[in-house]
TORTORTI-593868 format. One record per residue: x, y, z of N, C-alpha, C in turn; residue in one letter. Coordinates in steps of 0.05 Angstrom, whole numbers, padded with zeros to 5 digits, always signed. Layout:
// TORTORTI-593868
XYZXYZXYZA...
This chain:
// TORTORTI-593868
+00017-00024+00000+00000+00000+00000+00018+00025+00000X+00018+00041-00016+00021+00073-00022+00010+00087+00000X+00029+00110+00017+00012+00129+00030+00018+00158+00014X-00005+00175+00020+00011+00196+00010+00026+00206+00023X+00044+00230+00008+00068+00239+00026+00060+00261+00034X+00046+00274+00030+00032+00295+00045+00003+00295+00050X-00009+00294+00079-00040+00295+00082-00042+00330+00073X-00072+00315+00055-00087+00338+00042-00108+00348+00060X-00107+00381+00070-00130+00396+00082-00142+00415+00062X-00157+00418+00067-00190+00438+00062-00172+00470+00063X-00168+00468+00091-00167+00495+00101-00129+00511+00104X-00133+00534+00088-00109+00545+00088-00104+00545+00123X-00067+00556+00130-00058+00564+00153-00073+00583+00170X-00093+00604+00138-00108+00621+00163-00133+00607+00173X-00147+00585+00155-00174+00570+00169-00189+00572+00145X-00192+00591+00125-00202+00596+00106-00197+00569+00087X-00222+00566+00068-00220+00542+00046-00198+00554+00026X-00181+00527+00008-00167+00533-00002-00183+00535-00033X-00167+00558-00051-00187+00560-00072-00196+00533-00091X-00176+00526-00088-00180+00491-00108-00215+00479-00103X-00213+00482-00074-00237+00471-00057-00267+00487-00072X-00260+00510-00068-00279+00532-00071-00284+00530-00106X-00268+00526-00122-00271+00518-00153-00285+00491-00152X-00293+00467-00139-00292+00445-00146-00326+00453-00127X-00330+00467-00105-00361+00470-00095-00369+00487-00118X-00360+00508-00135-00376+00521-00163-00389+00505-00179X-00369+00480-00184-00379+00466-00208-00402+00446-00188X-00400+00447-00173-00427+00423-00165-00444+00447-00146X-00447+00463-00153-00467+00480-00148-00492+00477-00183X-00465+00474-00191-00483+00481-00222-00487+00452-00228X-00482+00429-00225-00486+00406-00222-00510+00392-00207X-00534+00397-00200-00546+00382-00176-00547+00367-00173X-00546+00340-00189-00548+00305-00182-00522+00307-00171X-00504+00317-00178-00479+00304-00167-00472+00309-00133X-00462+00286-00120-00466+00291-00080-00437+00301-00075X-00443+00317-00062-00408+00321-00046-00413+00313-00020X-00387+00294-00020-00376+00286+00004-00359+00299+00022X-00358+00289+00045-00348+00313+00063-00318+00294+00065X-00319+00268+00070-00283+00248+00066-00285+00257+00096X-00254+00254+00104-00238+00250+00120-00230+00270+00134X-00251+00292+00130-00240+00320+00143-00235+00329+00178X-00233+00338+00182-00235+00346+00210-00256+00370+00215X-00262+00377+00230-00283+00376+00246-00287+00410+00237X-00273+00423+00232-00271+00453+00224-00267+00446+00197X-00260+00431+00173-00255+00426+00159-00284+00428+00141X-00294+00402+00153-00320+00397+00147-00339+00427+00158X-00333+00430+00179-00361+00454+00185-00352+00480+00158X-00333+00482+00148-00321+00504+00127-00329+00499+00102X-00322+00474+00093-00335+00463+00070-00359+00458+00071X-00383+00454+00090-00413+00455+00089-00419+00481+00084X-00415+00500+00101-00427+00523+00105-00409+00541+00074X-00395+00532+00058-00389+00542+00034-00401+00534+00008X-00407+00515+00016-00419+00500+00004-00457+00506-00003X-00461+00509+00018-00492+00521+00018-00493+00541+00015X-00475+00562+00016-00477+00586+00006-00473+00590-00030X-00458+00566-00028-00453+00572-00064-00473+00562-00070X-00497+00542-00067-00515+00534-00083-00514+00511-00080X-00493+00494-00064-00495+00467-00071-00513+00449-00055X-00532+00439-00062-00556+00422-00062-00549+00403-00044X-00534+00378-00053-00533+00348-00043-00511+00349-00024X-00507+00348+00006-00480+00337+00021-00490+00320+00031X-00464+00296+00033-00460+00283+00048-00446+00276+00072X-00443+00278+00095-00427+00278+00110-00421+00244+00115X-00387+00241+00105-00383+00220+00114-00381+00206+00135X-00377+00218+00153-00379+00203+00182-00402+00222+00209X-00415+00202+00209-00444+00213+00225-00439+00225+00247X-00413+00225+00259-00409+00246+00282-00399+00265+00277X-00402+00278+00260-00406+00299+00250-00425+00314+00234X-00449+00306+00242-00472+00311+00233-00468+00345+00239X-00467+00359+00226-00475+00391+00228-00491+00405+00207X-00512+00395+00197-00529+00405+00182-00519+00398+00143X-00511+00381+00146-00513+00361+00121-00540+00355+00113X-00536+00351+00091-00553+00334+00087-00563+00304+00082X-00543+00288+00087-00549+00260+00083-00527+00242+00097X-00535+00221+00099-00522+00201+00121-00509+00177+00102X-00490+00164+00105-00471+00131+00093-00502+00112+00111X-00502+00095+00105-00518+00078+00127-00489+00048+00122X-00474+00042+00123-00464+00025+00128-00469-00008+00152X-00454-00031+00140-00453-00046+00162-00497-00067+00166X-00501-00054+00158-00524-00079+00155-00525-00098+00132X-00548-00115+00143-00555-00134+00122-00581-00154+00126X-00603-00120+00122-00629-00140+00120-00645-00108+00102X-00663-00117+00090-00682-00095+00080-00693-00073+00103X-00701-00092+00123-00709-00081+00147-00694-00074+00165X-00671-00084+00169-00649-00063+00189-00643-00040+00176X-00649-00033+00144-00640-00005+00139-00669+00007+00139X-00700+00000+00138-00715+00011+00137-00721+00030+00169X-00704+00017+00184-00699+00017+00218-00686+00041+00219X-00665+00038+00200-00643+00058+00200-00650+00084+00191X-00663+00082+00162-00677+00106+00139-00691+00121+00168X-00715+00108+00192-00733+00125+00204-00723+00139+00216X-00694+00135+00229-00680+00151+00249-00668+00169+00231X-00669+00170+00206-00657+00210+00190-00678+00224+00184X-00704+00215+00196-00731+00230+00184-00740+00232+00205X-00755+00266+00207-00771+00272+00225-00796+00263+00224X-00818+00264+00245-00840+00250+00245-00863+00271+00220X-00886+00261+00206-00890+00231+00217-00875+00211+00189X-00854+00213+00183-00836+00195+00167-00822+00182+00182X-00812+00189+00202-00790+00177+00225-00781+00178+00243X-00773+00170+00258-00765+00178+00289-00752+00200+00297X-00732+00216+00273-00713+00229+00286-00720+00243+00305X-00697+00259+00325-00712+00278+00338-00707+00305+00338X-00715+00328+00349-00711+00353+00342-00698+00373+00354X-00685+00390+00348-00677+00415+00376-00672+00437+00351X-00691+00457+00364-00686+00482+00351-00674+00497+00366X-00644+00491+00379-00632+00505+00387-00604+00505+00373X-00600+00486+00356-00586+00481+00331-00581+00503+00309X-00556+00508+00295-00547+00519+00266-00572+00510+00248X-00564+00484+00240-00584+00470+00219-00614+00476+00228X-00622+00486+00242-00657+00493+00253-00655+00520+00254X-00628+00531+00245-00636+00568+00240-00636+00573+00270X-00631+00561+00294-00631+00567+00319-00663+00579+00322X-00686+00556+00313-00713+00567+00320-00727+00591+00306X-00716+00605+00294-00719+00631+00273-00748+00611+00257X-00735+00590+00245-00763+00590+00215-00779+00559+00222X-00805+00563+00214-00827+00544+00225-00820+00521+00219X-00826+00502+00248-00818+00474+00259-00826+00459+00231X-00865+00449+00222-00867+00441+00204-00855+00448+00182X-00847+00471+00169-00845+00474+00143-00800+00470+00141X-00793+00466+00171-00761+00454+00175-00766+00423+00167X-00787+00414+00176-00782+00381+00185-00792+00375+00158X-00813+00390+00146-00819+00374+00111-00791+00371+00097X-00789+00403+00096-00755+00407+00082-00732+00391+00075X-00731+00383+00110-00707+00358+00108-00711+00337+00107X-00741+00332+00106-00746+00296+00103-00739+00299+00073X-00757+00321+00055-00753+00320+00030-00728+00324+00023X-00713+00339+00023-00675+00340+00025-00660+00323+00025X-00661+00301+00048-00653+00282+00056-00641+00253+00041X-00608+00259+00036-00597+00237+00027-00594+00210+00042X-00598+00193+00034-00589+00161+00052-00576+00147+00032X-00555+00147+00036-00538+00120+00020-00535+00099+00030X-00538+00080+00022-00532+00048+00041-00511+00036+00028X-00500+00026+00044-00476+00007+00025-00478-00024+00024X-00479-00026+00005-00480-00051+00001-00449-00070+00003X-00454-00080+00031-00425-00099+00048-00422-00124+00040X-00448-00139+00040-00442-00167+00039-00459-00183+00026X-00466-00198+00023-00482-00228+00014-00504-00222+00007X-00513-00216+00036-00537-00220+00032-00557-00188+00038X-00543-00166+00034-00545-00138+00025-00549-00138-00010X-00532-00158-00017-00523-00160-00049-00548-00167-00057X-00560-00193-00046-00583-00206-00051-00605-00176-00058X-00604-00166-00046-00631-00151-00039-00634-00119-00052X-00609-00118-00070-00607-00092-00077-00640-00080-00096X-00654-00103-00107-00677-00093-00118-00694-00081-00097X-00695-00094-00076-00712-00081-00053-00699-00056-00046X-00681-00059-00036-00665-00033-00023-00665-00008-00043X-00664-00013-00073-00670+00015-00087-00694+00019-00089X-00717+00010-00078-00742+00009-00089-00754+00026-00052X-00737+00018-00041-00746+00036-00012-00746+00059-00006X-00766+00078+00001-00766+00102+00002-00748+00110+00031X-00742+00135+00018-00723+00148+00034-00695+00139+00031X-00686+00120+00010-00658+00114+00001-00651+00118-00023X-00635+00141-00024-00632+00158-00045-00614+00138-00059X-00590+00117-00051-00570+00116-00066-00560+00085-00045X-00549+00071-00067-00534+00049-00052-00508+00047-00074X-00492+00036-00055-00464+00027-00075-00447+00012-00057X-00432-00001-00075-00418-00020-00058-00385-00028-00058X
């Protein structure tokens, strides 16, 4: 295995995105099917590239790793392998009455309570990316079901 010889960041020495970054959110501003991923960033990294990102226009994020949920838009669902452990999974990124999630408008992503509860929670159910990955056997088996399930925008494997 190859490493690189230099880890690649987001953010110049002063914190600011580097322009490369900021040319590559233009073109998928003007792109909408296409998802940006958030990768391997760190934690300022990712909150810089979201919030530049939605300001330029861009539609679809993904945040790759769920603890860092900061007002993305869509979740990896990794690591299952049943139709119904991800239909389990899909309810917990949707607010009711689609899904369990739960709420706090004391949050960035909730406008800190500023704009109405219902017309936040339609928004992001409708918004709302879910990718599943398809791991193993018997995930593989079932990919006709799994694209045919609402609320799963995307599988790959």
């Amino acid at each position: 295995m190859q490493v690189a010889e230099k880890t690649i960041y987001y953010l110049d020495e002063s914190g600011k995105l580097n322009p490369e970054v900021l040319e590559v959110l233009d073109y998928l501003a003007g792109h909408p099917a296409v998802i940006l991923g958030t990768g391997h960033g760190s934690w300022d990294e990712i909150d810089a590239l979201i919030r530049a990102a939605t300001e330029r226009g861009v539609r679809r994020i993904l945040v790759n790793h769920p603890h860092y949920m900061i007002g993305a838009s869509g979740v990896q669902i990794p690591g299952l392998s049943t139709v119904d452990a991800v239909k389990e999974a899909v309810s917990y990124t949707k607010y009711a009455p689609q899904g369990r999630r739960g709420l706090s408008f004391a949050q960035r992503p909730a406008s800190y309570g500023i704009c109405d509860k219902k017309s936040y929670m339609e928004a992001s159910n409708a918004g709302l990316i879910n990718v599943v990955h398809i791991e193993n056997k018997e995930m593989a088996a079932q990919v006709k079901s799994l694209c045919e399930l609402d609320g799963v925008v995307d599988c790959f494997r």
